[in-house]
N, C-alpha and C positions, 0 to 999 in steps of 0.2 A: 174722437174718443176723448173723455175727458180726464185727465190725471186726478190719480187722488192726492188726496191732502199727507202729508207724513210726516209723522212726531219725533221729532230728534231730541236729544237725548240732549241735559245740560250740558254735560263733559265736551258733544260733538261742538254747540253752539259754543262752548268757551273756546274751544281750539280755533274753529272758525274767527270769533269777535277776536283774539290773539294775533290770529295771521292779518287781521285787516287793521288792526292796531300796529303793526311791526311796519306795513306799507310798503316792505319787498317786492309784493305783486299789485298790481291796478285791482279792483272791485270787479272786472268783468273775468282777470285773470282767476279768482278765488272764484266766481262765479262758474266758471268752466270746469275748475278744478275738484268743487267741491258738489258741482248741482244744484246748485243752491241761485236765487235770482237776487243780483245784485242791490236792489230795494232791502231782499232781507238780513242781510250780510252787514247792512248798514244799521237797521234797525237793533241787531243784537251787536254791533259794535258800541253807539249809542247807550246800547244799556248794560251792559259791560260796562263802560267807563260810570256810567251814573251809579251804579249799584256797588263797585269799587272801592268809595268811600266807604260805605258801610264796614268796611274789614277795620280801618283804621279809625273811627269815629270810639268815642268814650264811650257811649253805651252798648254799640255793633249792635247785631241780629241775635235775639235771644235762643237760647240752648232748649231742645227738649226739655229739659230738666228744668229750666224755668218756666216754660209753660205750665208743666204738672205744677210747681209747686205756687203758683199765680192761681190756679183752677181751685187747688186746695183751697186757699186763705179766700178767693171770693166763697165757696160752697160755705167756710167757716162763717164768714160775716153775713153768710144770707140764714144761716142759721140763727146766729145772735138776733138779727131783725126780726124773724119770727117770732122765737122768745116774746118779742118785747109788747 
């Protein structure tokens, strides 16, 4: 029988990439712990660390609220273009 696939949740993935960051337990022990197969424990460690930066970088990950108002100001200038 074949398992299925299962969608975890950011929060759980951060917890996880966290414990395997801390390095208190081995990759097989988190693996045991969590159900999780040590390949992926790795992978979202990995990206946990790479993504990390992004908090502290001068531009960071834009807001909702920059989105809408990015969407606005392109609708506006697609506007004007027509105009012209």
């Amino acid at each position: 029988m074949n398992k299925s696939r299962r969608k975890h949740s950011a929060a759980f993935k951060a917890e996880v990439a966290l414990a395997a960051i801390k390095e208190r337990e081995t990759l097989s022990e988190l693996s045991a712990r969590y159900g999780i197969h040590p390949t992926v424990i790795s992978t979202w460690k990995n990206e946990f660390l790479k993504r990390s930066e992004e908090l502290f970088s001068k531009h960071g990950p834009k807001s909702e609220a920059d989105f809408e108002k990015e969407r606005r100001d392109l609708y506006a200038k697609i506007g004007e273009l027509e105009m012209q």
